[in-house]
MARPA-775728 format. One line per field, with one value per residue (C-alpha): residue in one letter; x, y, z. Coordinates in Angstrom, 2 decimals. Example, Ala and Ser with C-alpha at 12.3 -4.5 7.8 and 13.67 -1.06 7.14 Angstrom:
type <- [A  S]
c1 <- [12.30  13.67]
c2 <- [-4.50  -1.06]
c3 <- [7.80  7.14]
***
This chain:
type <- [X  X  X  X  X  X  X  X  X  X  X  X  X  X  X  X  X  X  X  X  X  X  X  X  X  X  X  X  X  X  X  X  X  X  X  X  X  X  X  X  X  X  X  X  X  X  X  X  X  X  X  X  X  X  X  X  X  X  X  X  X  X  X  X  X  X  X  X  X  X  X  X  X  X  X  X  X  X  X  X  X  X  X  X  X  X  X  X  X  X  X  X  X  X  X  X  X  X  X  X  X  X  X  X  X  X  X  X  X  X  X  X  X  X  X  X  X  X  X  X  X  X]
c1 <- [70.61  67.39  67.08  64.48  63.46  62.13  59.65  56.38  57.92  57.37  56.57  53.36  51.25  51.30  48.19  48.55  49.21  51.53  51.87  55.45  56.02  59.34  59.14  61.41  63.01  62.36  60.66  60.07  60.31  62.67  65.09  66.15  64.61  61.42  60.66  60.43  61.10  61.03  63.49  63.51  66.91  66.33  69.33  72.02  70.14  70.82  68.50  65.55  63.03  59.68  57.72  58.20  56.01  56.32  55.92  53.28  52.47  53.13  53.87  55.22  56.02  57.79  56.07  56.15  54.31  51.19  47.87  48.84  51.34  50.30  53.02  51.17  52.44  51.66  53.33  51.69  53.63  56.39  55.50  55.62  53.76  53.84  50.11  51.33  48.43  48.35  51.81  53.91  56.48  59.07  58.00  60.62  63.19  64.59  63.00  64.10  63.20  65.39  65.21  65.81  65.47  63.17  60.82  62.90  66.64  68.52  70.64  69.91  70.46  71.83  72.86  70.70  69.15  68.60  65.27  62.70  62.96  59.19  58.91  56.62  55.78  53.72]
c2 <- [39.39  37.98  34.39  31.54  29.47  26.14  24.73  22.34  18.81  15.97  12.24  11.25  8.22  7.07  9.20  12.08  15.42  18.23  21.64  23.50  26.98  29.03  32.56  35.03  37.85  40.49  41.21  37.49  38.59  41.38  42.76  40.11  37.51  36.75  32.73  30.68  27.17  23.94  21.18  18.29  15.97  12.12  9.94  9.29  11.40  14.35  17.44  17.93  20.65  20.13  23.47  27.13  30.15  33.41  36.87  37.06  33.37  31.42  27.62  24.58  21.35  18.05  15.80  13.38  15.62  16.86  16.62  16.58  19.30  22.66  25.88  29.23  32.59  35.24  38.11  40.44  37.47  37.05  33.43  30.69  27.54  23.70  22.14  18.15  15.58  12.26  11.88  8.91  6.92  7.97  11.94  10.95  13.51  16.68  19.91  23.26  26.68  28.83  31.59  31.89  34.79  33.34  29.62  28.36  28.97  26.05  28.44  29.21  32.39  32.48  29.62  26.79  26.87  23.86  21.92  20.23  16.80  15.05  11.77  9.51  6.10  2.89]
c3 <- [25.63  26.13  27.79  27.41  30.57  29.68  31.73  31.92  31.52  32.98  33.31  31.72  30.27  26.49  25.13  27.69  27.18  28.58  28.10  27.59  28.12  26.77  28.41  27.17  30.07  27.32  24.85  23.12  19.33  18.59  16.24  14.08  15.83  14.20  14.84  18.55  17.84  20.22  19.34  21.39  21.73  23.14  24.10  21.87  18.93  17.40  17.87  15.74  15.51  16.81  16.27  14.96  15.43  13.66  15.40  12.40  13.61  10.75  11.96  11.38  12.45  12.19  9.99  13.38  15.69  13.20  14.61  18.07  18.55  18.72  18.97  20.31  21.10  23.94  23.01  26.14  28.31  26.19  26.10  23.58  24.18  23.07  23.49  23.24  22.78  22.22  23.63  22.37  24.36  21.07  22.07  24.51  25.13  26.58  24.84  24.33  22.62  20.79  18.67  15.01  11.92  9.64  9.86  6.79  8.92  10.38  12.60  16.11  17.78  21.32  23.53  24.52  27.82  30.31  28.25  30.47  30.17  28.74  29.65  28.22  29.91  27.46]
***
């Protein structure tokens, strides 16, 4: 089964940026899988989606995160990516990609991995 590998957190400044990757060991989109998304869990809350690409790369995004989030795709790297601007203290939390069916699904395929931990300072 493919597996996702987190990776680009980090500690930054209130109106920084960071970039997250999710690289896939196979082939990124395939079979049934036809969305990446990024969720992002902070302390004592629940996870909530952040992002979602397409393999056609339709997107969207929580209403908290528009106009300075950005999902991309690299499908020759088998690579999703999370542009984050304009980083808030409340952006907070550990994040992690997953794989889904269709944009509209709440159900995640596969296990979760390990998330990389964004940390954002005031």
């Amino acid at each position: 089964q493919v597996q996702l590998v987190e990776s680009g957190g980090g500690l930054v400044q209130a109106g920084g940026s960071l970039r997250l990757s999710c690289a896939a060991s196979g082939s990124i989109f395939s079979g049934s899988i036809n969305v990446i998304a990024w969720y992002r869990q902070a302390p004592g809350k629940q996870r909530d989606l952040v992002a979602a690409i397409s393999k056609g790369g339709s997107t969207n995004y929580a209403d908290s995160v528009k106009g300075r989030f950005t999902i991309s795709r690299d499908n020759a790297e088998n690579t999703v990516y999370l542009q984050m601007n304009s980083l808030k203290p409340e952006d907070t939390a550990v994040y992690y990609c997953s794989r889904k069916t269709t944009l509209g699904s709440t159900i995640v395929v596969g296990a979760w991995g390990q998330g990389t931990q964004v940390t954002v300072s005031s």
